[in-house]
CHARMM-style PDB file with segment names, atoms N, HN, CA, C and O in Angstrom:
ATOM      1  N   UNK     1     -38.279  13.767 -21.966  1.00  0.00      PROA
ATOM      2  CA  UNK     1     -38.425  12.392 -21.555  1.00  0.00      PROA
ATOM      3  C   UNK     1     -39.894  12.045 -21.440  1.00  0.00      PROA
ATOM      4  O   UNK     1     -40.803  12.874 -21.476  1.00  0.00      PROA
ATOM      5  N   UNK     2     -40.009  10.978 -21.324  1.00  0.00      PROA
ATOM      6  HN  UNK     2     -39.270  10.305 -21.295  1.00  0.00      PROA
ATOM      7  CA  UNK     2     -41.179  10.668 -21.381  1.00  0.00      PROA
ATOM      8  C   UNK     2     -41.729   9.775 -20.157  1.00  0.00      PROA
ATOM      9  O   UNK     2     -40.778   9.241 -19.585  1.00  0.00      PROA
ATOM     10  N   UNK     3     -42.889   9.472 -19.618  1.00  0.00      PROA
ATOM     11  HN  UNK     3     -43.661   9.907 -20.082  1.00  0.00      PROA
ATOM     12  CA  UNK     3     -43.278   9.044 -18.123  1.00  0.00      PROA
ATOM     13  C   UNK     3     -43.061   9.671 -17.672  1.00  0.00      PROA
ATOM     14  O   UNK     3     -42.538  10.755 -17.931  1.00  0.00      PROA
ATOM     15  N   UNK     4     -43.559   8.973 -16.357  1.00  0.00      PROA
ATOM     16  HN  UNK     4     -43.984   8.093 -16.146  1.00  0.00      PROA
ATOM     17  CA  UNK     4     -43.169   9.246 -14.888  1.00  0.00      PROA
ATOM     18  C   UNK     4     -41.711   9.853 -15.001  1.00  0.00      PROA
ATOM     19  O   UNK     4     -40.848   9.657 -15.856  1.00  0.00      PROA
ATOM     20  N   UNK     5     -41.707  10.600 -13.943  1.00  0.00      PROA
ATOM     21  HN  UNK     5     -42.408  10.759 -13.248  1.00  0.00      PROA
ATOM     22  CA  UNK     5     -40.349  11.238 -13.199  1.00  0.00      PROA
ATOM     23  C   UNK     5     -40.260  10.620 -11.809  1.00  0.00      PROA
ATOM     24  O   UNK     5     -40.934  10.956 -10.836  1.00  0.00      PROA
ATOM     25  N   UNK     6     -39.339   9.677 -11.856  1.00  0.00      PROA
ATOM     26  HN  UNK     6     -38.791   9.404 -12.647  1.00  0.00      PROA
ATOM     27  CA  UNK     6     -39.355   8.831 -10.810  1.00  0.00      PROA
ATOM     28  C   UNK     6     -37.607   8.368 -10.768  1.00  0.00      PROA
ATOM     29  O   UNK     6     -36.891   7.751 -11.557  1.00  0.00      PROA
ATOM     30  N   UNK     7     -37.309   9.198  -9.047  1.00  0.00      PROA
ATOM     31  HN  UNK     7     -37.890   9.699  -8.406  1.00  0.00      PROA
ATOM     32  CA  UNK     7     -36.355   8.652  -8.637  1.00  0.00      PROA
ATOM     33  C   UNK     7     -35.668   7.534  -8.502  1.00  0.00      PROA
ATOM     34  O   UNK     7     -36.256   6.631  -7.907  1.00  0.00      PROA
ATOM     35  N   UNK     8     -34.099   7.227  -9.055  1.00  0.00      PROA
ATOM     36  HN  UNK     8     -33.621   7.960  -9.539  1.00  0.00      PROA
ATOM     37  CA  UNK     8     -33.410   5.570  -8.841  1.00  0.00      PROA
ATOM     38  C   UNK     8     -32.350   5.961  -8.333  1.00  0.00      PROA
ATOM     39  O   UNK     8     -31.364   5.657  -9.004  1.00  0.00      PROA
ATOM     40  N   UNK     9     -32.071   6.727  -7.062  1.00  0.00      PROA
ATOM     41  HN  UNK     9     -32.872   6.973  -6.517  1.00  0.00      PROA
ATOM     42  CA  UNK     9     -31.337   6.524  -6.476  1.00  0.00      PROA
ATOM     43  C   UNK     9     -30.835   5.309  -5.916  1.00  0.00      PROA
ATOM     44  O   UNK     9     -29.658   4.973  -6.047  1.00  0.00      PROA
ATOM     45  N   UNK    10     -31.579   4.724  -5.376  1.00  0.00      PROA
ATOM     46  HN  UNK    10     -32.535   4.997  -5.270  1.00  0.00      PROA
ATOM     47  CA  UNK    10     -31.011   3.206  -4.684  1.00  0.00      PROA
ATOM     48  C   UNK    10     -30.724   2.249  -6.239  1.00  0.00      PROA
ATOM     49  O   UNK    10     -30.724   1.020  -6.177  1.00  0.00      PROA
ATOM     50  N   UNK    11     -30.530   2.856  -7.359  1.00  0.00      PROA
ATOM     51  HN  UNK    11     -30.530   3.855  -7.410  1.00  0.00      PROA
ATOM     52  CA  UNK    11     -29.886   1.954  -8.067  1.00  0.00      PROA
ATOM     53  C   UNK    11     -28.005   2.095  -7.876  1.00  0.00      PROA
ATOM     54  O   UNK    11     -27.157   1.215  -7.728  1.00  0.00      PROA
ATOM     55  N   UNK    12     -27.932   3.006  -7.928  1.00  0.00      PROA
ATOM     56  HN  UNK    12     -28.621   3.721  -8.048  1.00  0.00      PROA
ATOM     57  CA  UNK    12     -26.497   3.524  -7.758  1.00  0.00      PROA
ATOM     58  C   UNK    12     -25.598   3.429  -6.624  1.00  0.00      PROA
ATOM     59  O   UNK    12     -26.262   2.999  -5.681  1.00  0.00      PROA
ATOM     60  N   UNK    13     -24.723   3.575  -6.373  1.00  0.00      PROA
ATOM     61  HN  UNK    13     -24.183   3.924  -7.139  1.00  0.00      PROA
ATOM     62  CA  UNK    13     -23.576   3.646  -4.833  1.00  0.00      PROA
ATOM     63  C   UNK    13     -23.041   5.021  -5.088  1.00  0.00      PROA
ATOM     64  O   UNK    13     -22.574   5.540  -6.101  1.00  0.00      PROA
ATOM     65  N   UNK    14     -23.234   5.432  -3.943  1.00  0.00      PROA
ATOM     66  HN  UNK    14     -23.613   5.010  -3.120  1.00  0.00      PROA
ATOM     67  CA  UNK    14     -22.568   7.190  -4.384  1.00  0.00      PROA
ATOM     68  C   UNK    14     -21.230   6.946  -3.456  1.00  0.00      PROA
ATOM     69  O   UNK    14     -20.694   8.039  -3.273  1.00  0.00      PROA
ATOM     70  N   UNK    15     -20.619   6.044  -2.906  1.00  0.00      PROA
ATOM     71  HN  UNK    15     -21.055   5.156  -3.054  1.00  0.00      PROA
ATOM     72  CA  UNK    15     -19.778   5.837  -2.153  1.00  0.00      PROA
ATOM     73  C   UNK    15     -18.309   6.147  -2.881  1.00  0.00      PROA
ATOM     74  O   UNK    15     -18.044   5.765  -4.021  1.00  0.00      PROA
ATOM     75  N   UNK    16     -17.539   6.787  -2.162  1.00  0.00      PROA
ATOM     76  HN  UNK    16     -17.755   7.098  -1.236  1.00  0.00      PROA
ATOM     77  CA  UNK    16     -16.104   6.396  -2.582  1.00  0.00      PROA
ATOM     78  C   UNK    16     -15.202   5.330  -2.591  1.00  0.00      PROA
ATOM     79  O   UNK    16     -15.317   4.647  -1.574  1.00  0.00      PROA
ATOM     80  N   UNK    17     -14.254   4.897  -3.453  1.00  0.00      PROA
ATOM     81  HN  UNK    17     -14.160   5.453  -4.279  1.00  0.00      PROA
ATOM     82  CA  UNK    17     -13.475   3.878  -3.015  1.00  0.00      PROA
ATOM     83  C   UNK    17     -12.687   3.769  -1.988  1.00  0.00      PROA
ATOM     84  O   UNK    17     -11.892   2.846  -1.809  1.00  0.00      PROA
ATOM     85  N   UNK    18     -12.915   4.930  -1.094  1.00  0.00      PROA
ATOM     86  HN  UNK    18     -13.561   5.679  -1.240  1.00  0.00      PROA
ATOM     87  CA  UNK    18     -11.912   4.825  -0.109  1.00  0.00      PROA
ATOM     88  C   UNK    18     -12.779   4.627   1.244  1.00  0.00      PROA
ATOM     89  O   UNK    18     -12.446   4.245   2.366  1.00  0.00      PROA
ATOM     90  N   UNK    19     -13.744   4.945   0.821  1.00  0.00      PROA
ATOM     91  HN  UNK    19     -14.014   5.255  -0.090  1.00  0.00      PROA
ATOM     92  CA  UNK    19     -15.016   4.437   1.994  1.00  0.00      PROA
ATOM     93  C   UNK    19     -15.276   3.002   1.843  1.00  0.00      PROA
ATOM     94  O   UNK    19     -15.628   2.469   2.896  1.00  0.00      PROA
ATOM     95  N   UNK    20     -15.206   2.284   0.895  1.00  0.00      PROA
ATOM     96  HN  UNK    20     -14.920   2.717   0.040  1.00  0.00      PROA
ATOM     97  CA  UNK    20     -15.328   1.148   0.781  1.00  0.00      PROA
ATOM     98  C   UNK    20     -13.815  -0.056   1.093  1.00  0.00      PROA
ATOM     99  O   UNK    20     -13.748  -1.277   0.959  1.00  0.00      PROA
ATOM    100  N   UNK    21     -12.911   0.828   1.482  1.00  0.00      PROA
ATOM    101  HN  UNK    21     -12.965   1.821   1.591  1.00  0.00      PROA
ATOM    102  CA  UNK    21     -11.582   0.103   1.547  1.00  0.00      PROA
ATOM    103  C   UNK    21     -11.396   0.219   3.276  1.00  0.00      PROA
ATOM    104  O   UNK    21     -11.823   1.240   3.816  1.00  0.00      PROA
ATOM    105  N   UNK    22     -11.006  -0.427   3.780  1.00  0.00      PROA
ATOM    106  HN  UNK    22     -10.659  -1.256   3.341  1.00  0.00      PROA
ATOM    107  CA  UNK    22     -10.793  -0.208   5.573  1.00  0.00      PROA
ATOM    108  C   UNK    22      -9.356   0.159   5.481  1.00  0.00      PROA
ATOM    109  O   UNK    22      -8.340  -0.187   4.878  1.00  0.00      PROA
ATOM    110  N   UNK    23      -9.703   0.913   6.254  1.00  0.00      PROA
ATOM    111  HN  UNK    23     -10.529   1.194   6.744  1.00  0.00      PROA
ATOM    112  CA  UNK    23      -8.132   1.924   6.816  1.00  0.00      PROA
ATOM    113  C   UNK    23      -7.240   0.864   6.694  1.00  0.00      PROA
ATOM    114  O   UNK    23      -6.358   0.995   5.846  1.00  0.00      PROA
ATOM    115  N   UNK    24      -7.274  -0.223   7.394  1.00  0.00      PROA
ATOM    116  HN  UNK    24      -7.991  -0.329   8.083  1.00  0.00      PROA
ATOM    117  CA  UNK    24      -5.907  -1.136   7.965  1.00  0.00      PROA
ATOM    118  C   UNK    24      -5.688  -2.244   6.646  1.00  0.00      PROA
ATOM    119  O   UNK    24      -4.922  -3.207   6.688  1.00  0.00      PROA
ATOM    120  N   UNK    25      -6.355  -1.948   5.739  1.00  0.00      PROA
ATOM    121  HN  UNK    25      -6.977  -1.166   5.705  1.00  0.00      PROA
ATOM    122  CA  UNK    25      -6.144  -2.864   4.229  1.00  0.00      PROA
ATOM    123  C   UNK    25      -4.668  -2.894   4.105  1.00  0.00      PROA
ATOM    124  O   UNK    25      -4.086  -1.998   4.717  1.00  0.00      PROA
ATOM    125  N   UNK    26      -3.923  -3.754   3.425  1.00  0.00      PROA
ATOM    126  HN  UNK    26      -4.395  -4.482   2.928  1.00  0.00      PROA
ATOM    127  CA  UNK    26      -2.951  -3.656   3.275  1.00  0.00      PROA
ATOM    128  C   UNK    26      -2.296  -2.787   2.038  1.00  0.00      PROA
ATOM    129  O   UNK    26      -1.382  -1.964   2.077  1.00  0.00      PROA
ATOM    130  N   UNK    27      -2.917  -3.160   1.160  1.00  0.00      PROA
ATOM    131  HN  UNK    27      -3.659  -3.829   1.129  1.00  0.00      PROA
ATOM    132  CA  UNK    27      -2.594  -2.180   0.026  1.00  0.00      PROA
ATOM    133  C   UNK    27      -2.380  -0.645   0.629  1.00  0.00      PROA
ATOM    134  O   UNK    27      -1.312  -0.053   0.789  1.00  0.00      PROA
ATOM    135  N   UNK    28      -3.553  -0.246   0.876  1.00  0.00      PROA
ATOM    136  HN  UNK    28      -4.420  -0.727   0.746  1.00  0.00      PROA
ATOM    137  CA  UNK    28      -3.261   1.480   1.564  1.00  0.00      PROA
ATOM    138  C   UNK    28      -1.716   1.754   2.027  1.00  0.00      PROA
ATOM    139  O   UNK    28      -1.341   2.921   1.912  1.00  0.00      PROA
ATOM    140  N   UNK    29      -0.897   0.919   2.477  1.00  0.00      PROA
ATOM    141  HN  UNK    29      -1.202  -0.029   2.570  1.00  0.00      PROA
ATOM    142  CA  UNK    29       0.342   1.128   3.196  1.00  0.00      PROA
ATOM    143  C   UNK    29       1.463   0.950   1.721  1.00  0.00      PROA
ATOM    144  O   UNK    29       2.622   1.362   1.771  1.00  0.00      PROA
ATOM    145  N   UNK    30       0.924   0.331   0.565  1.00  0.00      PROA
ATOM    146  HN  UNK    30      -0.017  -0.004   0.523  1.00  0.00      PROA
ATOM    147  CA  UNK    30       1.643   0.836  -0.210  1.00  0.00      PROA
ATOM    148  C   UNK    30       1.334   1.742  -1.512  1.00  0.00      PROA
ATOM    149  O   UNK    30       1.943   1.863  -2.575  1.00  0.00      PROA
ATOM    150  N   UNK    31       0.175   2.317  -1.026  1.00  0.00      PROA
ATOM    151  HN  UNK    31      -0.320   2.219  -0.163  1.00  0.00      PROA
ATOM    152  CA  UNK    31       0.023   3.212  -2.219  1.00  0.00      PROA
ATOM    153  C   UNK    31       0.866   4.574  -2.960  1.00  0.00      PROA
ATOM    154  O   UNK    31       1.138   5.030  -4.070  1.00  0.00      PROA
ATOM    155  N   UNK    32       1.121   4.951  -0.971  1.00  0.00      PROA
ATOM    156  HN  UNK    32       0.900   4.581  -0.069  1.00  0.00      PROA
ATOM    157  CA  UNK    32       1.902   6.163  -1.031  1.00  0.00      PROA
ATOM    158  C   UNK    32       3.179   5.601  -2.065  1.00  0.00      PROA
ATOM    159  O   UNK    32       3.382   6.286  -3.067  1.00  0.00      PROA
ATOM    160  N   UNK    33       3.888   4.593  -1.890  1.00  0.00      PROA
ATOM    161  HN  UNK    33       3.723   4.037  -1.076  1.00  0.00      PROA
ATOM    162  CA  UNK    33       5.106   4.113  -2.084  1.00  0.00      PROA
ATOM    163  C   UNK    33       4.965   4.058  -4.157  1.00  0.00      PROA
ATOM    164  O   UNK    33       5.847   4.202  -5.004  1.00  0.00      PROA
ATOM    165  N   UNK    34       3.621   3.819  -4.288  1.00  0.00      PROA
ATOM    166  HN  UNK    34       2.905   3.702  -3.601  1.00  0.00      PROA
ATOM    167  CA  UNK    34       3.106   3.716  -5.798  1.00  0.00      PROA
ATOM    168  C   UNK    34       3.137   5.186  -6.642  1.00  0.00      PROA
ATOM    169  O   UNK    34       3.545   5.457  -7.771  1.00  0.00      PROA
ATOM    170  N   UNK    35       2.500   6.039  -5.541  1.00  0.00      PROA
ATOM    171  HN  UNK    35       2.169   5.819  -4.623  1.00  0.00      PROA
ATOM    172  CA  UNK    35       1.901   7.561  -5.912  1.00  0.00      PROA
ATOM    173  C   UNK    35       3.564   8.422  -5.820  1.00  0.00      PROA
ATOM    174  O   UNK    35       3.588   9.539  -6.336  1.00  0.00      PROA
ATOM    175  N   UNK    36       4.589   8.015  -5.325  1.00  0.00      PROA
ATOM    176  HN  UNK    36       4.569   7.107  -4.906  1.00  0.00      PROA
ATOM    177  CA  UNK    36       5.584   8.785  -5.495  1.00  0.00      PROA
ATOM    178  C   UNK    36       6.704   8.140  -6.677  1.00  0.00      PROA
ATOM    179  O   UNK    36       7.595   8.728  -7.290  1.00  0.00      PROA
ATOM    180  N   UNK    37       6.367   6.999  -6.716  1.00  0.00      PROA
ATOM    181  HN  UNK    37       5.644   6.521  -6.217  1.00  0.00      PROA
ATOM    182  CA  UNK    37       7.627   6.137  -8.006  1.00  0.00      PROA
ATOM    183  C   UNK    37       7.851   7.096  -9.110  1.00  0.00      PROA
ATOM    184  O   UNK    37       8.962   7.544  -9.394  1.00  0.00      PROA
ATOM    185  N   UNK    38       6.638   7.422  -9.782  1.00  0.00      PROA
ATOM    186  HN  UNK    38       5.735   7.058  -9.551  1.00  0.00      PROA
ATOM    187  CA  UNK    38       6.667   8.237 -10.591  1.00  0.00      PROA
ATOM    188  C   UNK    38       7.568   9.564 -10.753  1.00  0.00      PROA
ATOM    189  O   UNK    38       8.468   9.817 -11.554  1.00  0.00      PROA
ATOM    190  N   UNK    39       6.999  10.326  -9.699  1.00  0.00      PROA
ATOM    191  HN  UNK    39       6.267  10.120  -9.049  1.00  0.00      PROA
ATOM    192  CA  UNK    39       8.147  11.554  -9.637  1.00  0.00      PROA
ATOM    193  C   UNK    39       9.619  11.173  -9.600  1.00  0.00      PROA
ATOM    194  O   UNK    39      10.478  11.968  -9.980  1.00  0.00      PROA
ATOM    195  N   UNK    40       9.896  10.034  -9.172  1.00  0.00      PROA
ATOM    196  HN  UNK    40       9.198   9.388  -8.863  1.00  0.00      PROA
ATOM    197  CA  UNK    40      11.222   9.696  -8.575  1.00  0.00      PROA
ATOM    198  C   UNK    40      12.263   9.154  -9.815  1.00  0.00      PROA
ATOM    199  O   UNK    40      13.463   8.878  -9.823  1.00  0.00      PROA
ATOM    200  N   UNK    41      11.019   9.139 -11.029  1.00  0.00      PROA
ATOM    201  HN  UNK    41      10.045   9.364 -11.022  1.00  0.00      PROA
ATOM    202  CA  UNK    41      11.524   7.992 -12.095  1.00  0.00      PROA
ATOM    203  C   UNK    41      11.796   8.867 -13.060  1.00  0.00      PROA
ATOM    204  O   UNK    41      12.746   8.616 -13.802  1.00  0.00      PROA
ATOM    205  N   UNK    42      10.829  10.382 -13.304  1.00  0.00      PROA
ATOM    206  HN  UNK    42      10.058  10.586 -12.701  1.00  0.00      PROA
ATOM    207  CA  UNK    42      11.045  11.263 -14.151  1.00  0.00      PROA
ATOM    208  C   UNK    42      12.143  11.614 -14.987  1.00  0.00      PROA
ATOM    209  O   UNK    42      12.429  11.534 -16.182  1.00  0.00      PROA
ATOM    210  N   UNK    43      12.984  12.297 -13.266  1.00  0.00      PROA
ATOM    211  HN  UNK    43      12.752  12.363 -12.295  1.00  0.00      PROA
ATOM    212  CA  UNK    43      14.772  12.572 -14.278  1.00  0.00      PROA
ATOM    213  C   UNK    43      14.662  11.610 -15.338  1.00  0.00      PROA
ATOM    214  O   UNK    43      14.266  11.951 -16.453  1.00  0.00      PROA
ATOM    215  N   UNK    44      15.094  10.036 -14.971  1.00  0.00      PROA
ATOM    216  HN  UNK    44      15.415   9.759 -14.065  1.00  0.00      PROA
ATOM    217  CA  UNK    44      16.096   9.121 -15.979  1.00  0.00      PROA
ATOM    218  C   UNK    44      15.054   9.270 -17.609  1.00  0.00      PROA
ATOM    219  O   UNK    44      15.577   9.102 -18.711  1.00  0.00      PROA
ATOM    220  N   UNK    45      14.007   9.505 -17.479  1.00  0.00      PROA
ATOM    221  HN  UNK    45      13.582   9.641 -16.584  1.00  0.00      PROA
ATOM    222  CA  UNK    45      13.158   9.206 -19.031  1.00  0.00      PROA
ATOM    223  C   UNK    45      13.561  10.966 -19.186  1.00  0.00      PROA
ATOM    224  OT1 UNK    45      13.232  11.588 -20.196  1.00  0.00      PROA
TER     225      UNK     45
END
């Protein structure tokens, strides 16, 4: 590379999406209900 070697951290968010979502969101209360459909749907296909 060429230049400076110069840090850009503060360009980025190192955050998770779940740090960025508040516990009491509503969605969160149906994710579980999302994350299991699948297994539940398997047999019939």
């Amino acid at each position: 590379m060429r230049g400076t070697d110069e840090q850009t951290g503060t360009l980025f968010s190192y955050l998770s999406p779940d740090a960025l979502v508040s516990p009491d969101h509503p969605p969160r209360a149906i994710r579980p209900l999302v994350n299991a459909a699948p297994g539940r749907l398997q047999p019939q296909f």
